[in-house]
mmCIF file as Biopython writes it, N, C-alpha, C and O atoms, coordinates in Angstrom:
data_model
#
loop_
_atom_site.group_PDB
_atom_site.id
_atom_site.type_symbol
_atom_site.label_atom_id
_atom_site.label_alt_id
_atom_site.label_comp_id
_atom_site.label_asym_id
_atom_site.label_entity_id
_atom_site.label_seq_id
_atom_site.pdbx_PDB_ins_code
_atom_site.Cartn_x
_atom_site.Cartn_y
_atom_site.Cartn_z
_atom_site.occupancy
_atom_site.B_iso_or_equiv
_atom_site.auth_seq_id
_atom_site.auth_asym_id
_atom_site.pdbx_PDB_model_num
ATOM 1   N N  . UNK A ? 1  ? 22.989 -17.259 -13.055 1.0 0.0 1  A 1 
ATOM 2   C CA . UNK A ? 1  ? 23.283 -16.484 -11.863 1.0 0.0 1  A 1 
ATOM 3   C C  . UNK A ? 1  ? 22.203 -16.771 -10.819 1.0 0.0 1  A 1 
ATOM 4   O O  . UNK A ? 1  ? 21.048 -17.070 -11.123 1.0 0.0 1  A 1 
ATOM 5   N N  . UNK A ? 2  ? 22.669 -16.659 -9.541  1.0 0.0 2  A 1 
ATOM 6   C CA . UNK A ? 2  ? 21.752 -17.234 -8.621  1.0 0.0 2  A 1 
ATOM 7   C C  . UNK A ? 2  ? 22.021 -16.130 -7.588  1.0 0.0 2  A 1 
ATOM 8   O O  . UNK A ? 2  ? 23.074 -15.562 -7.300  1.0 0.0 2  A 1 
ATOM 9   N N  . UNK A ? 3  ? 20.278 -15.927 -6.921  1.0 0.0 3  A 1 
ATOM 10  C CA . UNK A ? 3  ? 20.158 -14.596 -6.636  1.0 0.0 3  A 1 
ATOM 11  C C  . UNK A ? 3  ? 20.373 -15.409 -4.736  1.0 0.0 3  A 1 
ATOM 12  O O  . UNK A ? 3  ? 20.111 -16.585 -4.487  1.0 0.0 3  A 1 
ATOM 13  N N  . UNK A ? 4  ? 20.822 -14.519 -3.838  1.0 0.0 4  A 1 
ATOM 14  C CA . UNK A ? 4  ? 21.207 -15.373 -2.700  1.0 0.0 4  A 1 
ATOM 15  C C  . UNK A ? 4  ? 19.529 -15.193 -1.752  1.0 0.0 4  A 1 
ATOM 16  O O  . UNK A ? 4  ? 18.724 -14.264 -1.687  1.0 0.0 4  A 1 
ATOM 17  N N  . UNK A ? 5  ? 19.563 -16.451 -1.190  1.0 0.0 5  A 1 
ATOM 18  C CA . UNK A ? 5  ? 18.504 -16.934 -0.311  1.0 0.0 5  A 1 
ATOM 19  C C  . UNK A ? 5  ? 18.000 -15.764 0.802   1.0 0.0 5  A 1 
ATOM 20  O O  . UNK A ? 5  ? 16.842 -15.526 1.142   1.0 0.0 5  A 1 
ATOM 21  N N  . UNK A ? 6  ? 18.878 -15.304 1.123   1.0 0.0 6  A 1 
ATOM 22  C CA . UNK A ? 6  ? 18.941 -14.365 2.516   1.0 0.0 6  A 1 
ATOM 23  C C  . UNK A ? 6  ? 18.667 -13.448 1.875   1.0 0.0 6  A 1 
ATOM 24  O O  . UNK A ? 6  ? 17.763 -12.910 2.513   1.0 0.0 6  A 1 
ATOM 25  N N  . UNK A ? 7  ? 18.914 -12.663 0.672   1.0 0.0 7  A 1 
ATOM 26  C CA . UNK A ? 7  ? 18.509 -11.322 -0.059  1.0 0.0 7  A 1 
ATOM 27  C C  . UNK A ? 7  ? 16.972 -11.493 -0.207  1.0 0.0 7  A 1 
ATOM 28  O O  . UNK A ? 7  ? 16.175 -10.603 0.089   1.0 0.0 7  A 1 
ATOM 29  N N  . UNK A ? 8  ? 16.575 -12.881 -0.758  1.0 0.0 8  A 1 
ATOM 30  C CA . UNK A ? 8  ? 15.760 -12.820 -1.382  1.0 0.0 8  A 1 
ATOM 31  C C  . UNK A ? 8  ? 14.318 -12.889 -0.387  1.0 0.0 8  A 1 
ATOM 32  O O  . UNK A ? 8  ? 13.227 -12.411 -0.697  1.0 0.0 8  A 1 
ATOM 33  N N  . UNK A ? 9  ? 14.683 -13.688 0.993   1.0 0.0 9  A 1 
ATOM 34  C CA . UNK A ? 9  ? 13.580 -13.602 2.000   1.0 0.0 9  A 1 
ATOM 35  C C  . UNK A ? 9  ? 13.497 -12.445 2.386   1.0 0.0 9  A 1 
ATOM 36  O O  . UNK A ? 9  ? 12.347 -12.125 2.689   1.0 0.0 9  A 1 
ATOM 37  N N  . UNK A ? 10 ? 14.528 -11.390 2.547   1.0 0.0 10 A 1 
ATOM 38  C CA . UNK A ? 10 ? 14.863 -10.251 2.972   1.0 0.0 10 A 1 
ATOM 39  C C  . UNK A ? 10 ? 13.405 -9.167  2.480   1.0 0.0 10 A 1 
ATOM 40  O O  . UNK A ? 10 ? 12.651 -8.401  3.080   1.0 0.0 10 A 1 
ATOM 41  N N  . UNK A ? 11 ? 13.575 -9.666  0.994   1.0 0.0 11 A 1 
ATOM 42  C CA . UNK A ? 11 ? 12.550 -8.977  0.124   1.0 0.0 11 A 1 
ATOM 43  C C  . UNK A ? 11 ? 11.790 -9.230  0.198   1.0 0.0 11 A 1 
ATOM 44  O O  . UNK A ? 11 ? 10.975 -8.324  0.025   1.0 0.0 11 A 1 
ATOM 45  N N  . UNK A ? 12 ? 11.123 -10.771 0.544   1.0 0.0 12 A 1 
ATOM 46  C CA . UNK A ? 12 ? 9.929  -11.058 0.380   1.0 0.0 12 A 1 
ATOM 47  C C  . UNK A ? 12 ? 9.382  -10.160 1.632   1.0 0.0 12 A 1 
ATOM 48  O O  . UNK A ? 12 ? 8.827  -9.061  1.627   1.0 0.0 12 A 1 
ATOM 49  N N  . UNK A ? 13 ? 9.764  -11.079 2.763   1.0 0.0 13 A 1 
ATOM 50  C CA . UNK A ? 13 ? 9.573  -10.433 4.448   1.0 0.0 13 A 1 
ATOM 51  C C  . UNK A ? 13 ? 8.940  -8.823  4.168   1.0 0.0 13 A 1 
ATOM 52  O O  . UNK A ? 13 ? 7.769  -8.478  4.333   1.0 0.0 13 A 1 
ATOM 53  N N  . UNK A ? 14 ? 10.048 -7.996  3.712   1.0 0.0 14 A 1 
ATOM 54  C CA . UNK A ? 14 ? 9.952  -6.576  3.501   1.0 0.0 14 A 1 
ATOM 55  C C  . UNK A ? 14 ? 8.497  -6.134  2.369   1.0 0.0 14 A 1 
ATOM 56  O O  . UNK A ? 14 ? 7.783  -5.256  2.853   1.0 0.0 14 A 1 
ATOM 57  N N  . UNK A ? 15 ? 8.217  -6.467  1.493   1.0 0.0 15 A 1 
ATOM 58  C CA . UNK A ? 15 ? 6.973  -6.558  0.844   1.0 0.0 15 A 1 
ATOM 59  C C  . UNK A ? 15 ? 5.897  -6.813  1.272   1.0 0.0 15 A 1 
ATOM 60  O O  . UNK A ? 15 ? 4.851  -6.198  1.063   1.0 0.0 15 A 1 
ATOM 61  N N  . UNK A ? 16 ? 6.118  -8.047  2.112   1.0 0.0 16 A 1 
ATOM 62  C CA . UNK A ? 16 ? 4.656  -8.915  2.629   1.0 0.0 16 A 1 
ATOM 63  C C  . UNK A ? 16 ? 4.428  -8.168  3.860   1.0 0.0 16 A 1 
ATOM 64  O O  . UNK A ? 16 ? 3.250  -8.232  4.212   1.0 0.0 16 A 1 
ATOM 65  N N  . UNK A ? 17 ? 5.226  -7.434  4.680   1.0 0.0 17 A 1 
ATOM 66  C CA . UNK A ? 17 ? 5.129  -6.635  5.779   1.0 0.0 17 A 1 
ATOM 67  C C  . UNK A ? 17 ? 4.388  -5.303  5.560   1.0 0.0 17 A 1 
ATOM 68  O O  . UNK A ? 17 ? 3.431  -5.012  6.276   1.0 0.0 17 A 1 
ATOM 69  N N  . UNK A ? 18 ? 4.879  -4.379  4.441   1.0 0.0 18 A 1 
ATOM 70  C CA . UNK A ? 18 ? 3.873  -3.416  3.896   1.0 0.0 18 A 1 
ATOM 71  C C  . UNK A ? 18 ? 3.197  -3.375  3.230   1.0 0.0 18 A 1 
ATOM 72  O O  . UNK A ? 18 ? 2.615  -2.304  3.404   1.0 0.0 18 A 1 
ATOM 73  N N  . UNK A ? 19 ? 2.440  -4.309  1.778   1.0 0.0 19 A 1 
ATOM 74  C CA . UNK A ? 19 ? 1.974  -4.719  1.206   1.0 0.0 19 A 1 
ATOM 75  C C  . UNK A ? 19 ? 0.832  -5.616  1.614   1.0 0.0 19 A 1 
ATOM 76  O O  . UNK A ? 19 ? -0.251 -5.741  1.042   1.0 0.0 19 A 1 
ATOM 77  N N  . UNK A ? 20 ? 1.247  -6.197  2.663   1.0 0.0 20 A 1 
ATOM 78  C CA . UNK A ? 20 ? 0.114  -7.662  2.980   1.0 0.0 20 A 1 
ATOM 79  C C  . UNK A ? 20 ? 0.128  -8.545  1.837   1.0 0.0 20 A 1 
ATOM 80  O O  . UNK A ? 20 ? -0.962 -9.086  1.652   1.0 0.0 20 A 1 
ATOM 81  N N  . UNK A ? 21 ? 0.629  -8.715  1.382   1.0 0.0 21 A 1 
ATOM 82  C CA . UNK A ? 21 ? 0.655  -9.334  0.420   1.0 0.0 21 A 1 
ATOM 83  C C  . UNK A ? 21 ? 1.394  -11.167 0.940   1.0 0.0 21 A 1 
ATOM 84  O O  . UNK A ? 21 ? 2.224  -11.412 1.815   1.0 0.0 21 A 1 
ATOM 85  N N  . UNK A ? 22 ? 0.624  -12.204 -0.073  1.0 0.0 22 A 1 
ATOM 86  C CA . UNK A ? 22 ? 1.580  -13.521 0.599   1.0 0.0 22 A 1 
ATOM 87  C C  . UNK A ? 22 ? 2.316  -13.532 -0.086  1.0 0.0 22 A 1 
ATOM 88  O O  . UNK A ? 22 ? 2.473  -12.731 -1.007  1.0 0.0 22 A 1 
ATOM 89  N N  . UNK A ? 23 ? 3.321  -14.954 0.337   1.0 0.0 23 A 1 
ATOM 90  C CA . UNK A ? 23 ? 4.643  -15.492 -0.252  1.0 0.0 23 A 1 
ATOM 91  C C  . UNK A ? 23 ? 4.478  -15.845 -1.758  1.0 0.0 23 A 1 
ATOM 92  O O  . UNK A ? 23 ? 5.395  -15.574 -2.534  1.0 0.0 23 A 1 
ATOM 93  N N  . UNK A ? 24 ? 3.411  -16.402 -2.166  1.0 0.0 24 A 1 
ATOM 94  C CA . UNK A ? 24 ? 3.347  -17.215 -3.669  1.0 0.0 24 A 1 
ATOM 95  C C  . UNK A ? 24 ? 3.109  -15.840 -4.156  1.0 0.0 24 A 1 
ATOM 96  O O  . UNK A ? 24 ? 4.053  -15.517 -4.876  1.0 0.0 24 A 1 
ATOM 97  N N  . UNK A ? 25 ? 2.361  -15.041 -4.070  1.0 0.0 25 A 1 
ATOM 98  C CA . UNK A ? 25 ? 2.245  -13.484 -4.640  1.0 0.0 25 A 1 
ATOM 99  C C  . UNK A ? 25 ? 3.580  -12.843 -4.765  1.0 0.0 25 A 1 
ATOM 100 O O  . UNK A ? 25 ? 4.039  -12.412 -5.823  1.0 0.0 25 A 1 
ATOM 101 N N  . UNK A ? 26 ? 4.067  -12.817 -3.810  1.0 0.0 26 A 1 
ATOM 102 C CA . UNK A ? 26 ? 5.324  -12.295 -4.083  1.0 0.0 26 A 1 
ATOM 103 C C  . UNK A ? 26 ? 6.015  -12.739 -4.770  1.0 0.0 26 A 1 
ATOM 104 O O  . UNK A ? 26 ? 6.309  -12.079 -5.768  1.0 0.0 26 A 1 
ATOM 105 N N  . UNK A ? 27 ? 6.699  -14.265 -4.549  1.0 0.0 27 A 1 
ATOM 106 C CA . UNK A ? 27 ? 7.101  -15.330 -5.172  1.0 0.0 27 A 1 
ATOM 107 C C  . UNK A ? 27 ? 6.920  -15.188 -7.115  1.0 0.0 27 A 1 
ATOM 108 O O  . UNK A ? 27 ? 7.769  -15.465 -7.962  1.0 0.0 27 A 1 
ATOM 109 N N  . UNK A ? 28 ? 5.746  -14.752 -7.278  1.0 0.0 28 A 1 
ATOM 110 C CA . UNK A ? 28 ? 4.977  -14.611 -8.930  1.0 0.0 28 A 1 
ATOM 111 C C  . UNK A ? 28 ? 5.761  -13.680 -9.385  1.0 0.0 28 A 1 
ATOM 112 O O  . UNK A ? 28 ? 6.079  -13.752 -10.572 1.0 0.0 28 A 1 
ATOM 113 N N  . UNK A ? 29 ? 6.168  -12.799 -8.731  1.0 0.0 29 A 1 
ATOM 114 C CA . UNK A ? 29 ? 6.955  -11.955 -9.140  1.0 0.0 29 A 1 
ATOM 115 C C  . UNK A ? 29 ? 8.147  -12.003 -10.071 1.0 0.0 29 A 1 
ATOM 116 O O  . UNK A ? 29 ? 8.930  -12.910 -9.787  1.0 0.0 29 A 1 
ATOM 117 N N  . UNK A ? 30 ? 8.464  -11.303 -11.050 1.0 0.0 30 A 1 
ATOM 118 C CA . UNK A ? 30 ? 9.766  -11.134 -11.892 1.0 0.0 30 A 1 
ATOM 119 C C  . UNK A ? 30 ? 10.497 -10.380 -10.468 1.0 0.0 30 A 1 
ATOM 120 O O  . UNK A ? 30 ? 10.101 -9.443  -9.775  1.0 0.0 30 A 1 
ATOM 121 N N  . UNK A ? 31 ? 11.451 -11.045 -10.405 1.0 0.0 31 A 1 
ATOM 122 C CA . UNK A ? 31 ? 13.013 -10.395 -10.125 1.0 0.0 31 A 1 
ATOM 123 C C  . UNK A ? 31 ? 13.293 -9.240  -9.961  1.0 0.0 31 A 1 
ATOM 124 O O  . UNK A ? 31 ? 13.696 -8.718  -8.921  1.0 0.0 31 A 1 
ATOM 125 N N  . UNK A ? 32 ? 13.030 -8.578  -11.342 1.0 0.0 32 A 1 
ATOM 126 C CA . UNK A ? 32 ? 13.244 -7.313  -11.173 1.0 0.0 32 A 1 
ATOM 127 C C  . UNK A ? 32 ? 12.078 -6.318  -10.663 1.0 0.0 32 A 1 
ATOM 128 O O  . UNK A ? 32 ? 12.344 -5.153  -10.368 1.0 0.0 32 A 1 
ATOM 129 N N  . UNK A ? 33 ? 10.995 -6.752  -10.592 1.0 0.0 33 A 1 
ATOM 130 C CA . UNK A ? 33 ? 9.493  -6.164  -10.762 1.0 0.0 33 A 1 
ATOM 131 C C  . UNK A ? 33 ? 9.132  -6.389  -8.624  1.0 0.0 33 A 1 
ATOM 132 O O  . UNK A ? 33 ? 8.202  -5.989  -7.922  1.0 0.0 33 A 1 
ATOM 133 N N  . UNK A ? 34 ? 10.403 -7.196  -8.298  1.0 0.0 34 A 1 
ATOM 134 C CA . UNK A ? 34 ? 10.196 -7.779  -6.681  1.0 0.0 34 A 1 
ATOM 135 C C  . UNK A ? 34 ? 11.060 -6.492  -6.260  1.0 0.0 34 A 1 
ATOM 136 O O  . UNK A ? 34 ? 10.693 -5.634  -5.458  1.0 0.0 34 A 1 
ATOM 137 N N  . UNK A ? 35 ? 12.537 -6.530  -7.102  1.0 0.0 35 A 1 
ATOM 138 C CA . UNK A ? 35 ? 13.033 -5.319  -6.680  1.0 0.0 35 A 1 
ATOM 139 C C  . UNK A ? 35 ? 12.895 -3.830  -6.344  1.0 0.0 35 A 1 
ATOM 140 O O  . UNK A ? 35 ? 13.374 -2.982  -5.592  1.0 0.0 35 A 1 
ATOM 141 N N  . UNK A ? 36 ? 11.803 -4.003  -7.494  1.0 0.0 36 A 1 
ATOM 142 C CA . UNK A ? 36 ? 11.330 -2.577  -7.852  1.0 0.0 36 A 1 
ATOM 143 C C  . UNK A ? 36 ? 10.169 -1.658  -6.972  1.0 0.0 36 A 1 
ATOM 144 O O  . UNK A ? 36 ? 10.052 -0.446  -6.789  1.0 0.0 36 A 1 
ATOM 145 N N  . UNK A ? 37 ? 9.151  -3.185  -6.395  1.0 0.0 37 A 1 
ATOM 146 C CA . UNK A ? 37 ? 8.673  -2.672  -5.189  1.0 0.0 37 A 1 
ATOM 147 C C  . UNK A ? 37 ? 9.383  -2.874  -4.011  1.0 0.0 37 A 1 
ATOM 148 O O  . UNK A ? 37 ? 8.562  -2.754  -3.102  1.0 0.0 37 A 1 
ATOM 149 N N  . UNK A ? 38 ? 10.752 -3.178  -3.442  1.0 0.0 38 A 1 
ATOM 150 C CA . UNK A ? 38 ? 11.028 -3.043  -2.366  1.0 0.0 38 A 1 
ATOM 151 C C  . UNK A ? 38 ? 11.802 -1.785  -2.365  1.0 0.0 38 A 1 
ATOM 152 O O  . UNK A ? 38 ? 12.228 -1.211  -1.363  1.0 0.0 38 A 1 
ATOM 153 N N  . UNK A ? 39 ? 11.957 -1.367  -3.763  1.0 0.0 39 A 1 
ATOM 154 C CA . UNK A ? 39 ? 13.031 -0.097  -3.590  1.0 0.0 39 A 1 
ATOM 155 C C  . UNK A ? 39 ? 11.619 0.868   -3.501  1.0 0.0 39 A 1 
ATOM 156 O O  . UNK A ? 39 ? 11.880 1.641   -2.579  1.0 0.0 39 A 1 
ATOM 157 N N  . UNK A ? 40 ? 10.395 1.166   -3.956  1.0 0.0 40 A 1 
ATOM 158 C CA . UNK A ? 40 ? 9.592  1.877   -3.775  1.0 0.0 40 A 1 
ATOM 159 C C  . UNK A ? 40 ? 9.593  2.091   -2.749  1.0 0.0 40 A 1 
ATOM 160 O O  . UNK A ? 40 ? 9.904  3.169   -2.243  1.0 0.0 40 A 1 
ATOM 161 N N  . UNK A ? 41 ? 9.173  0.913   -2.079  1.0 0.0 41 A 1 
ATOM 162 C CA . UNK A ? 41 ? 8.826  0.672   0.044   1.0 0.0 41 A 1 
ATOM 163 C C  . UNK A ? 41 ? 9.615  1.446   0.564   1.0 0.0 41 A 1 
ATOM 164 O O  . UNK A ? 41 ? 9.177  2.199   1.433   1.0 0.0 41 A 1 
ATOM 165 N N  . UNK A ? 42 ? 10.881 1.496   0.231   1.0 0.0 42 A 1 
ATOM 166 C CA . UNK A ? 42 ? 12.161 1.614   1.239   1.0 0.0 42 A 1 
ATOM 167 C C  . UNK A ? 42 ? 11.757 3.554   0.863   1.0 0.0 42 A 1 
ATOM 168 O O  . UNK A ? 42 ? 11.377 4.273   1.788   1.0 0.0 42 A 1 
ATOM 169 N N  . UNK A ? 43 ? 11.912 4.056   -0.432  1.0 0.0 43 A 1 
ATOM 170 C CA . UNK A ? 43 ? 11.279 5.289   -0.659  1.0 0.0 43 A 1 
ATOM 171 C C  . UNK A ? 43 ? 10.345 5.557   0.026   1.0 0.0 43 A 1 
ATOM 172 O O  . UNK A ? 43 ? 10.774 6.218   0.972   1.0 0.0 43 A 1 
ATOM 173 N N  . UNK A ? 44 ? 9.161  5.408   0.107   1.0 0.0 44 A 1 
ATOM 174 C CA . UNK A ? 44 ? 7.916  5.654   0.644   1.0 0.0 44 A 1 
ATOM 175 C C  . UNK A ? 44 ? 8.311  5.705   2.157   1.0 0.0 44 A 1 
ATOM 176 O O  . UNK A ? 44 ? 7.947  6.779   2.638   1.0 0.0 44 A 1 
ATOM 177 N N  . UNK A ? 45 ? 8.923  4.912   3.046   1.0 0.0 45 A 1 
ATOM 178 C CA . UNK A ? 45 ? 9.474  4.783   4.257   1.0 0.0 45 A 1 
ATOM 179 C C  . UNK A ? 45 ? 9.875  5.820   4.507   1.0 0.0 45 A 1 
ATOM 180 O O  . UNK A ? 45 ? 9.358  6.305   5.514   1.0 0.0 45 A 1 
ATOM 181 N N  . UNK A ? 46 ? 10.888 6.649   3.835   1.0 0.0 46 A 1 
ATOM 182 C CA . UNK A ? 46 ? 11.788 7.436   4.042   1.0 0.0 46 A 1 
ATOM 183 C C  . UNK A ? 46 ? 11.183 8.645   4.192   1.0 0.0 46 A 1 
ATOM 184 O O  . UNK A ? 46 ? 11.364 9.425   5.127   1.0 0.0 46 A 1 
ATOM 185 N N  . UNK A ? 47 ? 10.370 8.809   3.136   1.0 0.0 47 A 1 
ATOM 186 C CA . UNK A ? 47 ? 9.415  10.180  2.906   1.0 0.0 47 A 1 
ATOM 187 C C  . UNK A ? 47 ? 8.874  10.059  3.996   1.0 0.0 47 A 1 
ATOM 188 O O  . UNK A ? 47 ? 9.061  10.951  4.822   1.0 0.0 47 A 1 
ATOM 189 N N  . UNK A ? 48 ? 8.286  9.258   4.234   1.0 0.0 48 A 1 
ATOM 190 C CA . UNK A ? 48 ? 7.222  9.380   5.787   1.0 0.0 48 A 1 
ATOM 191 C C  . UNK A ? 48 ? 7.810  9.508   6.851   1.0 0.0 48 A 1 
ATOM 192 O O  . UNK A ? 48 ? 7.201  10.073  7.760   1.0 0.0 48 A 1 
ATOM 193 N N  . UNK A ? 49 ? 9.073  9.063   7.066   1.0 0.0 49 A 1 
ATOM 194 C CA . UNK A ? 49 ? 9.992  9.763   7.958   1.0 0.0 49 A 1 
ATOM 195 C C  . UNK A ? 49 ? 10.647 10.813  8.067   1.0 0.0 49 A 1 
ATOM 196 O O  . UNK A ? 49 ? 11.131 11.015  9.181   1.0 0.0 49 A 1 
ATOM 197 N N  . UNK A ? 50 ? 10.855 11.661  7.174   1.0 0.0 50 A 1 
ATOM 198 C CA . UNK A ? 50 ? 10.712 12.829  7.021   1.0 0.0 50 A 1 
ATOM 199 C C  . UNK A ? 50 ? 9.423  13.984  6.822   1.0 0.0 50 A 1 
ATOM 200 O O  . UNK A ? 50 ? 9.419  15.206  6.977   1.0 0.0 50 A 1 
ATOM 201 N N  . UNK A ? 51 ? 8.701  13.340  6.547   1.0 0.0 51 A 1 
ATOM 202 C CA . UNK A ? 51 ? 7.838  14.788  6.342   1.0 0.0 51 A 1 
ATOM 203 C C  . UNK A ? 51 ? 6.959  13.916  7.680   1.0 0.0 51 A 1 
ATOM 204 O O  . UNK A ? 51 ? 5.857  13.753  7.156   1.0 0.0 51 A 1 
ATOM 205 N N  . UNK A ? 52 ? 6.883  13.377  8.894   1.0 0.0 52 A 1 
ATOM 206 C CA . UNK A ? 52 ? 6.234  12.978  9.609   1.0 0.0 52 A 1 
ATOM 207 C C  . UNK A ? 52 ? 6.621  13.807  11.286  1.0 0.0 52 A 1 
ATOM 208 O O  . UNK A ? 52 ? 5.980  13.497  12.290  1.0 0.0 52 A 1 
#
């Protein structure tokens, strides 16, 4: 299974933007472990937009 190109810059972009983090860092990442901090981010976002 092949994960699509555009999802996957999507994620990186979105990580490396709040994180600071680079591309090969991100890149090191398991799949699911990339997912798992962009679904955090997107949480953390939200909260701060609400209680802000």
């Amino acid at each position: 299974m092949t994960y699509a190109t555009d999802r996957l810059q999507e994620e990186i972009a979105y990580v490396a933007y709040h994180f600071h983090w680079g591309m090969d860092e991100i890149l090191d990442l398991e799949h699911h472990d990339r997912r798992r901090f962009a679904q955090e981010i997107a949480s953390l976002v939200t909260r701060a937009k609400t209680e802000g």
